[in-house]
N, C-alpha and C positions, 0 to 999 in steps of 0.2 A: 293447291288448297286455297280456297279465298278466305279472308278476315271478314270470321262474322259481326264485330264489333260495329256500332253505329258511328258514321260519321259526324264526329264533335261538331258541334256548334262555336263558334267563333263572332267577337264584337272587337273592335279598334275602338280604342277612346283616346282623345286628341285634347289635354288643358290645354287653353287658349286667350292670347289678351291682346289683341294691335298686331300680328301678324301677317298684314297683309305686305306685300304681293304674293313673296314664297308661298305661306297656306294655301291660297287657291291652287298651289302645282301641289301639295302633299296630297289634300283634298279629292284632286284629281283622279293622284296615284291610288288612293285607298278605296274611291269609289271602282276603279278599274278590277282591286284585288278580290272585290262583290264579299264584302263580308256579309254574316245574317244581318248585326246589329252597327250601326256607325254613332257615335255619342262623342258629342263637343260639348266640355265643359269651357264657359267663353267668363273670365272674371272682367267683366268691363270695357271690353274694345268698343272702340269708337269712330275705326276705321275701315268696316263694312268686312269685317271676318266673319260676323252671325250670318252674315246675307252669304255668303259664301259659301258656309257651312249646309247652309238649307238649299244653296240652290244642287250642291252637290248630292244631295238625298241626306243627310245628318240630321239627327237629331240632338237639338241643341237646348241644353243645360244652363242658365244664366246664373250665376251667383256675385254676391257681393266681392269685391274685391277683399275687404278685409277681414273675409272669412277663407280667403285663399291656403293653401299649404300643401306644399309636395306628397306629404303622405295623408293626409285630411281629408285632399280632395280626392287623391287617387279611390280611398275609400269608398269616395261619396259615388263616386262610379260607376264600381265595381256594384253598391246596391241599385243602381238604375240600370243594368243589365241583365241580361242570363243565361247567356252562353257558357258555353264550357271551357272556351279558354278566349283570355283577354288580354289582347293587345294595346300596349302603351303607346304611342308618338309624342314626340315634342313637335309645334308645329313648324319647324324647320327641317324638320328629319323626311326626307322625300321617298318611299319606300319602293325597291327595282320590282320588275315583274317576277310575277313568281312570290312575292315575300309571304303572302298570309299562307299558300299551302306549303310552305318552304315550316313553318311555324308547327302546323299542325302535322308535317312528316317526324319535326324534332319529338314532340310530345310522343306521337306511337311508338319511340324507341324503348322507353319505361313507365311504368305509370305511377312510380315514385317521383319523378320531374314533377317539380313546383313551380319552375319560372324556365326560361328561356331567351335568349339575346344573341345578337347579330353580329357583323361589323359596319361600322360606318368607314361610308367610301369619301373621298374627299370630292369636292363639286371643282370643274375646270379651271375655274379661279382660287381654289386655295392656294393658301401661299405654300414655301417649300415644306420648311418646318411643321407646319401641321400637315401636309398632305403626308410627308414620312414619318410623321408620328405615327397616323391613323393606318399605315400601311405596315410599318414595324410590329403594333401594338396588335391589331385584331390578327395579323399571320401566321403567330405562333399558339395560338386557339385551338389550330390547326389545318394541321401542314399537309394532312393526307386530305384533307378537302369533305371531310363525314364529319357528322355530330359527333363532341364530345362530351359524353357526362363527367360531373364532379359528385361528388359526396360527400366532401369534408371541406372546410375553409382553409386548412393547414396541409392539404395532401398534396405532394409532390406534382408540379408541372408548372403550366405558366398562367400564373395568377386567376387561382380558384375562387378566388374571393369576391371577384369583379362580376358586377351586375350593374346594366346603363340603364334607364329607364323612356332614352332617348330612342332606344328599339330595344323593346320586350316584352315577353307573351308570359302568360301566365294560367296555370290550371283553377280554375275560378275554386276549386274545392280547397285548395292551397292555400288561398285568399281568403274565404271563410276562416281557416281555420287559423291563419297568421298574417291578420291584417299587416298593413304598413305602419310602421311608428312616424306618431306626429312630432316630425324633428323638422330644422330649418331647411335640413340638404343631408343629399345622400340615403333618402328611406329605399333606394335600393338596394344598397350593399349592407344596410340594417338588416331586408327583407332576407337579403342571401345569408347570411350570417344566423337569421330567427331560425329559417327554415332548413338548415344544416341541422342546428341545435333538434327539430323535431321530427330529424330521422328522412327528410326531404332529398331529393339530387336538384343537381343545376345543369346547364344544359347548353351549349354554343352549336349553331346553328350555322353553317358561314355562307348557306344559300339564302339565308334570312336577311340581306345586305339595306342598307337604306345613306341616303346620300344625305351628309351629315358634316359640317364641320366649321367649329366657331373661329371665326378668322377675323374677331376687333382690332382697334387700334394699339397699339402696348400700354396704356395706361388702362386700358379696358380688360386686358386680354391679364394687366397684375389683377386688378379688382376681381375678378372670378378667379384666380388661383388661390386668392384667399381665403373666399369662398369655400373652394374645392376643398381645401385641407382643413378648414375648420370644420365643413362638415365629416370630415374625412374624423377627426377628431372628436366631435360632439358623438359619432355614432359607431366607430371603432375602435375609438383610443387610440388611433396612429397618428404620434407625431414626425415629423422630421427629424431627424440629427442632425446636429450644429457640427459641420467640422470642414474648414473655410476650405483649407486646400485640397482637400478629395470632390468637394463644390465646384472647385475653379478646374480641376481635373475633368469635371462631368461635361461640366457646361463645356469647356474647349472637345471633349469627346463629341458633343451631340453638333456643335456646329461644323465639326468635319466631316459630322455622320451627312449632316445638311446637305454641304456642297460636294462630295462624293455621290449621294443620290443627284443632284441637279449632272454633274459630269456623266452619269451614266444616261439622263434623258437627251444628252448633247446640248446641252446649257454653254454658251459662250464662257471664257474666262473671268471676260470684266465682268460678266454679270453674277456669274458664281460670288467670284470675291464681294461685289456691293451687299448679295443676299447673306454672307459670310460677317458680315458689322453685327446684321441685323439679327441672324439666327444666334450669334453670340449674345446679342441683346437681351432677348427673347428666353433660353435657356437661362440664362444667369438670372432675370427680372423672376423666374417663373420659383427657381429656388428661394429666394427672397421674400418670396409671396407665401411659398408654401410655407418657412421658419413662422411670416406674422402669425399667417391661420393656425396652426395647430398651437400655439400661443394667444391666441387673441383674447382669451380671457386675464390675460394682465393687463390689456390695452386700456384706455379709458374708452367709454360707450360712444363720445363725440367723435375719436381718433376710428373705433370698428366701424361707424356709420361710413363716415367718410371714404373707408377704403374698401368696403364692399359694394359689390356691382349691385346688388339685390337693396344696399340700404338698410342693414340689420343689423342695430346696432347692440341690439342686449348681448347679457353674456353669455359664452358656450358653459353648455354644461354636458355633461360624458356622455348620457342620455334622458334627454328633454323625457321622455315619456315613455315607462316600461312596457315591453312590447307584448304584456298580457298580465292582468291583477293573479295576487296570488291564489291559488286552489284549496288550501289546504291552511288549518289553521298555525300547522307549523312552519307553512311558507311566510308566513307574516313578518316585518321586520320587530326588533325588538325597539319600541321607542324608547324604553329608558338607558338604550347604549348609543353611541353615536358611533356612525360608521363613513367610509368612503368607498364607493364604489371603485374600482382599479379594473383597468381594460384588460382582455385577455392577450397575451402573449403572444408571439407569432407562432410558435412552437410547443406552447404549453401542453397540446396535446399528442406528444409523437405515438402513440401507440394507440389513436382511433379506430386501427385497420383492427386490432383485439375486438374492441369493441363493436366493429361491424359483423364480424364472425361470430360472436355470443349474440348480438343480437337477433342478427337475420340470418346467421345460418352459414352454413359452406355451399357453395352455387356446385352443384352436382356437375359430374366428367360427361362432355356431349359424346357419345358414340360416335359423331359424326366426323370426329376429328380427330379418331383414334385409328392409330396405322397400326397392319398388323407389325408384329413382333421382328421379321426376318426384314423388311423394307431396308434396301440399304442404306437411303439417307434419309435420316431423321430430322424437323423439324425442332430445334431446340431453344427454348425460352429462358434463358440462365436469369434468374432475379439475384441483385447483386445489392448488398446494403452498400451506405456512402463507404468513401473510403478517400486515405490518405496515402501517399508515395510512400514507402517502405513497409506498409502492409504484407506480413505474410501470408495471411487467408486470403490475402485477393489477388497474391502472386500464385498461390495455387489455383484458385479461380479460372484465373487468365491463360494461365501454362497448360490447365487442363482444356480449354476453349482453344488453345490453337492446335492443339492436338487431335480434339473431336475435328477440326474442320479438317486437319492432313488426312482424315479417315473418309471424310467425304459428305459429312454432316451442319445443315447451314443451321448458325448459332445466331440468336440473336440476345443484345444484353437487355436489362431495363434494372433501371437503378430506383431504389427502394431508400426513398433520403427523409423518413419523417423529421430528422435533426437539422436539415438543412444544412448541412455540409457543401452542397454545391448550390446552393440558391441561388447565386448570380450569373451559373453555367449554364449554357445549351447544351445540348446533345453533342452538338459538334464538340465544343470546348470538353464534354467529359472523354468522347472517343478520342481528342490527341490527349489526355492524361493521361490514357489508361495506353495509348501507342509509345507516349513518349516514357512514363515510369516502368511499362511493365512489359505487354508484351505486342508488337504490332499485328493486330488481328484483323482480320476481314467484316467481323460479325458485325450489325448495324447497333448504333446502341439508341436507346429512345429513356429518357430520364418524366418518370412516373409511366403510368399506364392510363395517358388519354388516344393515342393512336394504336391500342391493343384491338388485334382483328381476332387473335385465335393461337393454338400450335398443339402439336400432336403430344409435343410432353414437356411442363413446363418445369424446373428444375429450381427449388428453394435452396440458399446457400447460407444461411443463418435462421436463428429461433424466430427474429420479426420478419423474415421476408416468407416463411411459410402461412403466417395470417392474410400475407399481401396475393398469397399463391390461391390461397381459399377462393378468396373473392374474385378471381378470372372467370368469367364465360369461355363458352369454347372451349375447351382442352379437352386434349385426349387422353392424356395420363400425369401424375403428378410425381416427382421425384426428389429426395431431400440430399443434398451433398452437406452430410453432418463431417465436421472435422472437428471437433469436439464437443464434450458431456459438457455443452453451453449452459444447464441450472447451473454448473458449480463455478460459474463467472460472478452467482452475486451469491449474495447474504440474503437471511431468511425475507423474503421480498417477494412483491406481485410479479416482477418481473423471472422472477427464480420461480413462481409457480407457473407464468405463461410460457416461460422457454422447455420447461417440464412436461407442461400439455401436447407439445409440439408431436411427440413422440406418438400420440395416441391419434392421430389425424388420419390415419392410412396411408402417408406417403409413403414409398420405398424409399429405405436408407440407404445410401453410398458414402460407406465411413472408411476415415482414413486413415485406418489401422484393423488388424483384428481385436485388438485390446476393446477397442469402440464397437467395431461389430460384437463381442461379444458380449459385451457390456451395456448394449440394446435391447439385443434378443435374450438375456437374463433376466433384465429389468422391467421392460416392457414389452415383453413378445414379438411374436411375427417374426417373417424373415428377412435376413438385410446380406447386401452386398459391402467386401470392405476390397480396399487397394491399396500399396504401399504407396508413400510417397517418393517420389521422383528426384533427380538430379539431373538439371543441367551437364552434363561434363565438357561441351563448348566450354565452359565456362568456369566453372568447379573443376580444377586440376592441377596437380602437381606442377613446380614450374621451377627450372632452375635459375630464370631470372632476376629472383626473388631470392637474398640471401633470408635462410632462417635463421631467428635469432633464437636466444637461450634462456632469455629473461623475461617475457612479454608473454600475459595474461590477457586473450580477447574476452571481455565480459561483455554479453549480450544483456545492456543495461534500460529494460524496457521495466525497470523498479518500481512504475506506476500501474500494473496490470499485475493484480496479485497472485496470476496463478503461477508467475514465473518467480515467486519466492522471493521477490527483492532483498527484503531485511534478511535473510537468511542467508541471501549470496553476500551480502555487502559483509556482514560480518564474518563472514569466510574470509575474504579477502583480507581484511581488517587483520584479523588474525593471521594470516600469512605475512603482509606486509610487517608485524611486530616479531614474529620470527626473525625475519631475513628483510634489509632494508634494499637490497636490491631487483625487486622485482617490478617492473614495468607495467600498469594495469591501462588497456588500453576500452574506453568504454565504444558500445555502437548501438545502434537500433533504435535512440529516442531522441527527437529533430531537438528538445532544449536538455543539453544536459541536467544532469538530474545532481541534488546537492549530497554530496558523500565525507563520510570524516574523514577523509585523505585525499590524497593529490593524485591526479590522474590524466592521462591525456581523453578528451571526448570525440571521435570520428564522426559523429551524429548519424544520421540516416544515410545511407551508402548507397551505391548501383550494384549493382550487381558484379560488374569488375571487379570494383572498389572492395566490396567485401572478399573477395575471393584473393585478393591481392595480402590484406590485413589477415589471412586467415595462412596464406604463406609463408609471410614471416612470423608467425606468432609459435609460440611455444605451447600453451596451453589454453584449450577454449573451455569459458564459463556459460555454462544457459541449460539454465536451472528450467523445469515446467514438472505442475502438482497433476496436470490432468493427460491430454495425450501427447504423445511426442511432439516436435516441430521439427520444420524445417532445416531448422539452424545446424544440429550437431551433422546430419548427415553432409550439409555442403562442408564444413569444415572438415569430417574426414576423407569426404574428396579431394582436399587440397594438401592431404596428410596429416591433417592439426588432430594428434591428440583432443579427447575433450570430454569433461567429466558432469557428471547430471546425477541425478538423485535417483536413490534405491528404490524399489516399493509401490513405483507409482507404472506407466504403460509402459516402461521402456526395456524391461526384462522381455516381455512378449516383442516389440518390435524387433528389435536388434539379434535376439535370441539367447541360447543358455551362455555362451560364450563369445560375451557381450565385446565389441572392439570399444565403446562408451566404458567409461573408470566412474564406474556406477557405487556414489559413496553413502552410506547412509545420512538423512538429512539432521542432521546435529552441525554444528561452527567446525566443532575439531576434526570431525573425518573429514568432510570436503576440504580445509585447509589441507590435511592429511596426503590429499590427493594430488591435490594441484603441485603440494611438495615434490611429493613423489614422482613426477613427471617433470618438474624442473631439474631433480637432481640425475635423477635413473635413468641416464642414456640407455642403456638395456631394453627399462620396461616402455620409455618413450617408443624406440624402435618398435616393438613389437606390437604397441596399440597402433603407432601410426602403419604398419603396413594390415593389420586386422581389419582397419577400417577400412583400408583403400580396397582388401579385398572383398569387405563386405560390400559396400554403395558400388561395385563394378555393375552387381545386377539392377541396382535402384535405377531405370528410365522411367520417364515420362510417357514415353511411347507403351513402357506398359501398362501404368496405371489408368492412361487415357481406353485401354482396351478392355478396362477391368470395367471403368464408369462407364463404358458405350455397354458392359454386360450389364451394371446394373439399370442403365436407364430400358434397357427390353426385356427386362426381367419387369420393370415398372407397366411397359407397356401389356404384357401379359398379365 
C-alpha cells in the first residue's frame, strides 16, 4: 500500500557573519541535499560569505548586526519561507549525504513532531576530548540506530530535553504556533521545553548526522561554557551544583574517559599521557565555567562582558521574554502583588504519562502483534517502576521473570523511573543491579521506552507503570501483575484516584493472592487471574548450622510504609519489651534505621542469605501488613520462624482456616499477647513452627510462574 500523503516541502536556513572558508563547504553540502528553499540570514560579513551564499543558489537575507538574536532571527526566517518543514545550520555545521531526507523520513514517523535534531560528528582534527564528547553524547540517542521520539522533558532516557539548533528541522506549523523565545542563548531547548508544554513530541534522527564541532583555544573554549550555562539558566533554570569534590571526581573520570578512548584508536603512550594534562584541564576549566554562568547574575556587567565569548554583558534573567502573551483575562499577572518566577524542577512532573492517557487517549492493541493464545513462547515486555535493593515487589518481579524464561519465554525489562531513581544509570548499569540484588536474568533491560519496537503482551507491574503500558504502540495484548490494592497505599489523593482507575483499563489482572483476585473482581469487575507466592527453598531452609535462639524478635521494620502498621508494631514491641526485659528485638528491611523508644539491634537491608540466616536464629518473626500478604512471613516459615501478623486483613484466605501464621487481633496487647506466647510455649512454638514448614512445602516459584504464564494467555485471548 503506497503513502498517499504529499511530499513535504523543506527550506535550510543558515544565520550567517564572517564564516568564510568552512561556509563555502556547508554551502556546498546543502546545495547538494537540493532543498526547495535555501535562505542565508548573513548579519554583516565582510569576508565574501554573501558571495558564497549566492553563488551556491541561496537566497540571501541581509540584516543589521544589531538587530541580531538567536531566537529573533530564527523567527525572522521562518516568515521569509514556506515549506513545510525548516531546517536550522550553524554555518560551521557541514551536513553528510543523505541529511535533508534523513529529516523528512524523521517527521513521517508522527505528525505530533515539532522540531527534530541530529548528531554532530566530529571533523578529523577535533581534539580528543570533544571528538568523545560528541561520540559518548549523541550515541545514547540511540543505540538501535532508528528515530526516537520524546514527549515529555522529564520522561525517562537520555536527556529528553536537549534540542541543538546547530542541526535541526522543524514542522513550520510548530513554529507558527510556538515561535522561538527572544533570549540571549539556548532558544532551542526554550523551544523543546514550549512545545512539550503544548502537547508537541521531539524527535532524534541519527541518520540526520552533520560534522560539527567547536574545538577553541581553552580560554575560548571557558568564554562559551559560560555562555552555555547562563543560557542554560536564563531559559531553563538549570543551575550547576557546587560541590568541589564530586567536581574533582568528574573531571578526573572524564579525563580517563579521554585517554582510554585515545588507547582504544592506538594512540601511543606518551601521547595519551600529554593529551591527559590537557583533557584534565579542559573538564575541570569547563565545570568552572559552568558554576560562573548559571550565576552570572551576581557578577558585575564589566566582569560578564569580559568572560563571555558572544560579549553580553547584561544580566540574566530566568526568561528574557514569555514565550506567548496571555490568552485570557485571568492569565494576566496581578500587578499589585509582586511575584518571582522559579524554574521548573527536574522532576516536578512524575506522573505526565497520566496526563498523556487523559489526554490523547490509550493507543489501541495492534492485531499485528498479537500471538495466538497456545504459541509456546511468548514475547514479554515486563514494565518495572525504579526500584531499590531490598525491594519486595521487585524480588517478586524478577523471581517471576526467571522463571517465565525456565518455561521458554523471552522477557524483556523496561524501567518506568518518572522519580528519577536511576537518572545517572544506563541500561547496562540497571541490568547488573537488578543481577547483582536480585535475580541474574537473561532478559534485556532498556531504561524508558525510546528504543520500544513492539511485543505480543506487554505486562504492567504497578498503578504508574499501567499509564506508561497505555501509551505503547505495537502490542498485542496488555497485562497487569497487581500484588496489591495499590489506592490503599495513599490517603484521600489524586494519586489514590489514579492507581484506582488502573482497574478499569481492561488489562487482565495477575494478583498475588486470591484475597486480591477476589477483591478485584468484587470491586471492579471482569475476570482475573491470582497465584500464590513463591519460596525460594535453595535458600529459605531449616538449618542446623544456625543455633536458635530463645529471645530474638525479627521485626520487619519497614515503619515508614504505612501499610505495614509501623506504630502499631512498634508499640507491641514496647509492650513486650516492659513485660520481660529480656527480649532481643532484632530490626531489617530499611537501609537507615528507623528511630524507636527502645534499644535494638538494626541488620538493615539483607540478601537473601542474610535474611534467611537471621530468620534461623530468631525466635519470633514480626511483619505486620493492612493490605495483601507479603513475602516475608512465608520465607520465615521456611526457615521454621514462627511468626505472628494481624487478624482481619488477606491473611486468613492466604495461609487458610488453620492458619501456621499466630494471627492476633490488631490492638498493642494481643500481638504483644503473641509474640509472648511464642517466647514462652515451647509446645505451641513447636507446633506453628512445623505448621508452617508444612504449609510453604507447597509454596514454589515454579508454580506461581505457571499460574502468571496462565494468566498472561488468558490476556492474550
Amino acid at each position: 500500500m503506497t503513502d498517499s500523503r504529499p511530499t513535504p516541502t523543506t527550506a535550510v536556513v543558515v544565520p550567517t557573519k564572517n564564516g568564510m572558508p568552512l561556509v563555502a563547504e556547508v554551502f556546498a553540502a546543502i546545495a547538494r541535499e537540493r532543498p526547495d528553499e535555501f535562505l542565508v540570514v548573513d548579519s554583516g560579513s565582510t569576508d565574501g560569505t554573501v558571495a558564497a551564499a549566492r553563488a551556491a543558489g541561496a537566497t540571501v537575507l541581509e540584516i543589521d548586526p544589531a538587530t541580531f538574536g538567536h531566537g529573533r532571527t530564527r523567527n525572522l526566517a521562518v516568515g521569509e519561507v514556506s515549506a513545510d518543514i525548516v531546517c536550522f545550520l550553524t554555518q560551521d555545521a557541514t551536513p553528510v549525504v543523505g541529511w535533508l531526507q534523513a529529516y523528512v523520513d524523521a517527521f513521517a514517523e508522527d505528525e505530533r513532531i515539532a522540531a527534530a535534531f541530529g548528531p554532530h560528528l566530529p571533523r578529523p582534527d577535533t581534539s580528543p576530548m570533544i571528538a568523545r564528547e560528541l561520540i559518548d553524547f549523541f550515541g545514547p540517542f540511540s543505540p538501535s540506530g532508528r528515530v526516537q521520539v520524546h514527549h515529555r522533558h522529564d520522561e525517562p532516557g537520555w536527556h529528553p530535553e536537549f534540542l541543538s539548533n546547530a542541526n535541526a528541522a522543524y514542522r513550520r506549523s510548530a513554529l507558527l504556533q510556538i515561535p522561538f523565545r527572544d533570549v540571549g542563548y539556548a532558544e532551542d531547548q526554550a523551544f523543546a521545553r514550549d512545545a512539550y508544554a503544548g502537547g508537541w513530541a521531539k524527535a532524534y534522527q541519527p541518520r540526520a548526522a552533520v560534522l560539527h564541532a567547536h574545538d577553541y583555544p581553552w580560554v575560548s573554549f571557558m568564554r562559551r561554557y559560560f555562555d552555555e550555562y547562563r543560557g542554560l539558566r536564563e531559559t531553563a533554570g538549570y543551575r550547576m551544583s557546587f560541590y568541589p569534590r564530586g567536581m574533582l571526581r568528574d573531571t578526573l573520570a572524564e579525563a580517563r574517559a579521554d585517554a582510554g578512548w585515545l588507547k582504544d584508536l592506538g594512540v601511543p603512550v606518551g601521547t595519551r599521557r600529554r593529551w591527559m594534562l590537557r583533557s584534565a584541564r579542559h573538564h575541570g576549566g569547563r565545570r568552572i565555567a559552568g558554576l560562573a554562568g548559571g550565576r552570572s547574575e551576581s557578577l558585575p556587567a564589566p566582569v560578564r562582558r569580559l568572560v563571555s565569548l558572544e560579549r553580553r554583558g547584561g544580566a540574566a534573567s530566568v526568561e528574557a521574554v514569555p514565550p506567548a502573551p496571555p490568552k485570557t483575562p485571568a492569565d494576566l499577572p496581578l500587578s499589585a502583588v509582586e511575584t518571582t518566577r522559579v524554574g521548573p524542577a527536574p522532576f516536578s512532573t512524575p506522573y505526565a504519562v497520566v496526563a498523556e492517557v487523559e489526554t490523547h487517549g490509550v493507543i489501541p492493541l495492534d492485531p499485528a502483534w498479537r500471538l495466538d493464545a497456545s504459541t509456546p513462547a511468548l514475547d514479554i515486555a515486563v514494565i518495572v517502576p525504579g526500584f531499590r535493593p531490598g525491594s519486595g515487589g521487585h524480588s517478586t518481579i524478577f523471581t517471576l521473570i526467571e522463571q517465565l524464561e525456565r518455561l521458554g519465554h523471552r522477557c524483556s525489562i523496561w524501567l518506568h523511573d518518572p522519580f528519577g531513581m536511576h537518572l545517572r544509570q544506563t541500561a547496562d548499569d540497571v541490568r547488573a543491579d537488578i543481577r547483582r540484588h536480585f535475580r541474574h536474568l537473561e532478559a534485556t533491560v532498556h531504561v524508558g521506552f525510546g528504543d520500544w519496537r513492539g511485543t505480543s503482551v506487554a505486562l504492567a507491574t504497578g498503578w504508574d507503570t499501567v499509564y506508561a503500558a497505555l501509551r505503547l504502540p505495537r502490542t498485542g495484548a496488555r497485562a497487569y501483575l497487581v500484588q496489591d490494592h495499590e489506592p490503599e497505599f495513599f490517603a484521600t489523593s489524586a494519586e489514590r484516584l489514579w492507581a484506582n482507575r488502573t482497574y478499569s483499563y481492561g488489562l487482565h489482572p495477575i494478583c498475588a493472592s486470591r484475597w486480591l483476585s477476589d477483591l478485584l473482581e468484587r470491586e471492579h469487575g471482569g475476570p482475573s487471574t491470582f497465584f500464590d507466592l513463591g519460596v525460594d527453598h535453595g535458600i529459605y531452609r531449616p538449618s542446623e548450622d544456625v543455633e536458635r535462639r530463645r529471645d530474638t524478635v525479627a521485626f520487619y521494620a519497614r515503619t515508614s510504609t504505612p501499610r505495614r502498621a509501623g506504630p502499631l508494631a512498634v508499640m507491641a514491641l514496647s509492650e513486650l519489651l516492659r513485660r520481660r526485659g529480656d527480649v532481643r528485638v532484632v530490626g531489617f528491611g530499611s537501609a537507615q534505621p528507623p528511630e524507636l523508644p527502645f534499644a535494638y539491634q538494626n541488620a538493615g537491608v539483607l540478601p537473601p542469605e542474610g535474611l534467611a540466616r537471621l530468620y534461623r536464629e530468631s525466635t519470633v518473626g514480626l511483619t505486620l501488613s493492612l493490605t495483601n500478604y507479603s513475602l516475608v512471613p512465608q520465607e520465615m516459615l521456611a526457615c521454621g520462624l514462627p511468626c505472628v501478623d494481624v487478624a482481619g486483613f488477606s491473611s486468613e484466605v492466604a495461609y487458610g482456616g488453620a492458619t501456621p501464621v499466630d494471627l492476633a487481633q490488631p490492638t498493642v496487647p494481643a500481638l504483644a499477647d503473641a509474640m509472648e506466647r511464642l517466647l514462652d510455649d515451647r509446645g505451641q512454638w513447636a507446633e506453628r513452627s512445623r505448621a508452617g514448614l508444612e504449609f510453604v512445602a507447597e509454596q514454589t516459584w515454579e508454580t506461581a510462574a505457571e499460574r502468571v504464564e496462565h494468566g498472561l494467555r488468558a490476556a492474550l485471548r
